[in-house]
N, C-alpha and C positions, 0 to 999 in steps of 0.2 A: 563221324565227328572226331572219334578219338582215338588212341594206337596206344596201349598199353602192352610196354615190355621187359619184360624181369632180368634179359641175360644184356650178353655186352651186341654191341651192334657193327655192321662194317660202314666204312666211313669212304667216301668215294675217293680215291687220290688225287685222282684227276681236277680235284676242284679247286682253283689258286686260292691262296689264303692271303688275308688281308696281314697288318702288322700285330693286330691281337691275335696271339697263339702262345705257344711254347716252343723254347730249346732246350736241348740237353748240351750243356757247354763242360768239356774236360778240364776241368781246373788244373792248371801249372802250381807245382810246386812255388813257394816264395810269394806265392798271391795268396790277400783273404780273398774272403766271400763279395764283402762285398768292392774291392779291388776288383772284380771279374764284373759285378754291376754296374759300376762307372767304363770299365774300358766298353762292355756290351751298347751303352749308353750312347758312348762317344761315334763305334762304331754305324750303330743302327739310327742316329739323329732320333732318340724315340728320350723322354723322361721316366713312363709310365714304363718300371721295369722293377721286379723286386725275385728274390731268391725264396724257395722255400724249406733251406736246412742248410744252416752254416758247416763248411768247412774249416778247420783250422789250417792258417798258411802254409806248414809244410807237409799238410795233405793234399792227396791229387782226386782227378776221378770226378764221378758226374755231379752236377750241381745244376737242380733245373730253374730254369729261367722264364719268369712268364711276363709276360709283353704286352700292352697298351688295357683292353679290358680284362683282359685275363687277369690281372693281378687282385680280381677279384676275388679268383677261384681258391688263394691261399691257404685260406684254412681248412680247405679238402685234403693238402696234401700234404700241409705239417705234420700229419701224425701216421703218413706212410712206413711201412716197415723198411729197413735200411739196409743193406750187403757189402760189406767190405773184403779187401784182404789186405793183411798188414805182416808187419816182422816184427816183433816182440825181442829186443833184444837183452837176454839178462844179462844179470853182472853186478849190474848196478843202478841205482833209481835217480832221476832227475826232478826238479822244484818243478816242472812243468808236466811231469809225466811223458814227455816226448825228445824227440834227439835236440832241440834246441834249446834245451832245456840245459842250468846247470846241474853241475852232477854233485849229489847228496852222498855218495858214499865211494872209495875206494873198490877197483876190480876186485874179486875174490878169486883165489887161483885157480889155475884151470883145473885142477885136478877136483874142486869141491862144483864145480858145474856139470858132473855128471848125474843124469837122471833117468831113468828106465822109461823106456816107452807107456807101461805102464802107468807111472806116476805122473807124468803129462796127460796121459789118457784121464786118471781121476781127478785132475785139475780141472781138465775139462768139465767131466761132468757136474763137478758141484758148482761150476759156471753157467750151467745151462738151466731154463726156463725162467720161474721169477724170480729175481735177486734182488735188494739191495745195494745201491751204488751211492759215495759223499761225493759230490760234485766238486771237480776240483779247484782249487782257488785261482786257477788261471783257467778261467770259462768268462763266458758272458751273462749266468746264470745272475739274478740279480739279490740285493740283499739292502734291505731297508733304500731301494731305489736307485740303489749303483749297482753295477758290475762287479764281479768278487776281482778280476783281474786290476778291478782301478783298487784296491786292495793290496794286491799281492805284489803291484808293484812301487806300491810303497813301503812292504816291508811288511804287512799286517795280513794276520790271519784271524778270522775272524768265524763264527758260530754257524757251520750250514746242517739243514735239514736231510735224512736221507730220502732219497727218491727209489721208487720202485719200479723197475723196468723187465722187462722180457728177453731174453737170449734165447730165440730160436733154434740157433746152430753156434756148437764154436769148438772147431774141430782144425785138423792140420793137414795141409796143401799137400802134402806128402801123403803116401799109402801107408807109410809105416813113421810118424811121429817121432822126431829126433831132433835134439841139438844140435846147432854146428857152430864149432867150437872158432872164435875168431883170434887173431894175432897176440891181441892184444886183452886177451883173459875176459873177453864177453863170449854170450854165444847166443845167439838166431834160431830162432823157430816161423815159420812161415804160415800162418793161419789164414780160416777164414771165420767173419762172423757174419751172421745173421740175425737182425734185435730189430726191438721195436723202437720209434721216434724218439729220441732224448736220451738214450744210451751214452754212456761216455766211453769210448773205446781205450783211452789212455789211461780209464781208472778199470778198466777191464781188464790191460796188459799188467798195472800194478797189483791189482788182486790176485792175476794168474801166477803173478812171480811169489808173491806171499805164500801161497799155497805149497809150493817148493822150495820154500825157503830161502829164495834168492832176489835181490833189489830187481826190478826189469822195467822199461820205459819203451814206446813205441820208437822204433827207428824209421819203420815207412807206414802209411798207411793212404791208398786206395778206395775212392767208393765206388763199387759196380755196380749197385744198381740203387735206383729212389723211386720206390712203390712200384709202378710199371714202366719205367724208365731204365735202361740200363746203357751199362757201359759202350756196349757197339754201337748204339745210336749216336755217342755223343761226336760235339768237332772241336774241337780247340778255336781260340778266341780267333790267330790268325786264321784257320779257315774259313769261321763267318768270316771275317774282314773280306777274305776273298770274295765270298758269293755274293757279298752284298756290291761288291766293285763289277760282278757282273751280271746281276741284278737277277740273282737265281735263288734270292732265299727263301721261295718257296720249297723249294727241294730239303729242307728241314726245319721249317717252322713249322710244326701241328697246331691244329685246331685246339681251342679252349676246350673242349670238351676231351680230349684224346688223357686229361688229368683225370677224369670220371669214369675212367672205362669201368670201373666196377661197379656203378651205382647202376641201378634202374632206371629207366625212360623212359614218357610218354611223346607224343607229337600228339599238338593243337593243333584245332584249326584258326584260320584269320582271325575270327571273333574274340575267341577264348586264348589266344597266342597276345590278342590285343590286352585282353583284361592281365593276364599274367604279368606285360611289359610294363605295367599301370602298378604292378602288388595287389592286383585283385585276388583273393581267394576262386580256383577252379572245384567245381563240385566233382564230385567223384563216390556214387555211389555202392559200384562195386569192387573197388580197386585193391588188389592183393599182398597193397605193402602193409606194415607194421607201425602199430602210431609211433609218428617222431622220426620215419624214418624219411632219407633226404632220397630225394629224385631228382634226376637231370627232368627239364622242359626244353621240349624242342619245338621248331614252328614246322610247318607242312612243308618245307623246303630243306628242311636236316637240318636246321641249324641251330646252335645251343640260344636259349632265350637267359636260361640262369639255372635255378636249384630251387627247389622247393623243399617243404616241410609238410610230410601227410599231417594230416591233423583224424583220426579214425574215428573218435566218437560222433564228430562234425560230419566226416565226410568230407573232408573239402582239401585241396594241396595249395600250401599258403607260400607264394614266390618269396625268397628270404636272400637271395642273391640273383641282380636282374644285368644282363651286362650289354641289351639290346635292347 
């Protein structure tokens, strides 16, 4: 009757996929987020399209894309952990925290941008695990129901809350951690980070330069990977255009379900595959997940039905996202 299973599962290739799925699309510099959602849009004749973690424009790098039902799947993967790599360049700080940003303070001369491996290295570390971040006033973050950037670009700054976020990794590209010293009295460090969803990398690179006593804003910044997603999967906008001109975008759109690879699944059979597309509650006597905790539902043919909610005292897995 039923198939319960706790790890991740394989998924046939071989099966064409319909237009609800996912892509992993490399975001062009100069583009927002959601700039890559209207052109995705245009290309793929589909409406049903939304992102699940903004980019800022002069960031590049993956941004996933989910497609016709799948946009259901959202809020599984807002709060995936994140991986960049960027260049932090000091010297000096900017009103936006980033290179396009104006510049708030004069170079400081090269000769006071010297810093030991070491003191990058202790940068780092009191950068890593739970920290405190202010959200910067040019974010999307919102405040009495606007955006702090509709804000900031009027000239106002305005009262925000700190948020608590996760720095898994944040270390340097380099074996041995160094400045390099630029023309013009800044200088580059080339990192990478690892954080969890809601991270602000631009008040990362401003805290990193505080700590060394130096103004610093990002100059590039990169994401390689979003939750199980990473960078070598992704295609640039012109190459969907491409496949889709030769009608081969199955060869990377994934399945709605390929967002869940970590959760748990079961497979129903017809009956009880029927009650779940309905939001029936499925009984589940002995079942190994934890209360609360979310399950993929699949039907007896592999295919994702939606997500559930064990319910343990009940016994019962309550469908809470149905997308078939």
């Amino acid at each position: 009757m039923l198939a319960i299973h706790n790890g991740q599962r394989t998924t046939d290739s071989s099966r064409m996929l319909s237009m609800d799925g996912i892509l992993i699309i490399d975001k062009p510099a100069g583009f927002t987020s959601h700039d890559v959602v209207a052109r995705a849009r245009r290309i793929l004749g589909e409406r049903r399209i939304g992102h699940t973690g903004t980019l800022d424009p002069f960031a590049t790098g993956v941004l996933v894309l989910l497609i016709g039902r799948a946009t259901r799947l959202a809020q599984f993967l807002m709060a995936a952990d994140k991986e960049y790599e960027a260049v932090v360049r000091l010297g000096f700080a900017t009103d936006t925290g980033d290179i396009d940003g104006t510049r708030l303070s004069h170079p400081v001369p090269a000769a006071d941008l010297y810093r030991t491996s070491q003191e990058i290295r202790n940068a780092f570390q009191d950068l890593t695990g739970e920290i405190w971040q202010l959200p910067p006033m040019y974010s999307a973050k919102k405040r009495d129901g606007r955006k702090l950037y509709e804000f900031a670009r009027r000239g106002e700054e305005v009262e925000r809350e700190l948020i608590k976020v996760t720095i898994h990794a944040f270390t340097s590209l380099e074996s041995e951690p160094r400045l390099v010293v630029n023309p013009y009295n800044t200088a580059d460090l080339r990192v990478r980070v690892v954080c969890s969803s809601g991270t602000y990398i631009r008040t990362l690179a401003e805290d990193f330069g505080k700590l060394l006593g130096l103004g610093a804003h990002l100059a590039k910044l990169c994401r390689t990977r979003a939750g199980a997603f990473e960078f070598q999967d992704a295609i640039t906008l012109e190459g969907l255009e491409q496949l889709v001109e030769e009608r081969s975008l199955e060869k990377i759109l994934r399945p709605p379900d390929a967002a869940l690879s970590g959760m748990p699944f079961v497979h129903l059979n017809d009956s009880d595959g029927k009650r779940a597309r309905n939001g029936i509650a499925i009984p589940f006597a002995a079942a190994l997940w934890s209360d609360g905790e979310k399950v993929r539902i699949l039907d007896d043919e592999d295919q994702l039905i939606g997500v559930g909610v064990f319910d343990s005292e009940r016994q019962l897995l309550h469908p809470r996202v149905v997308l078939n």
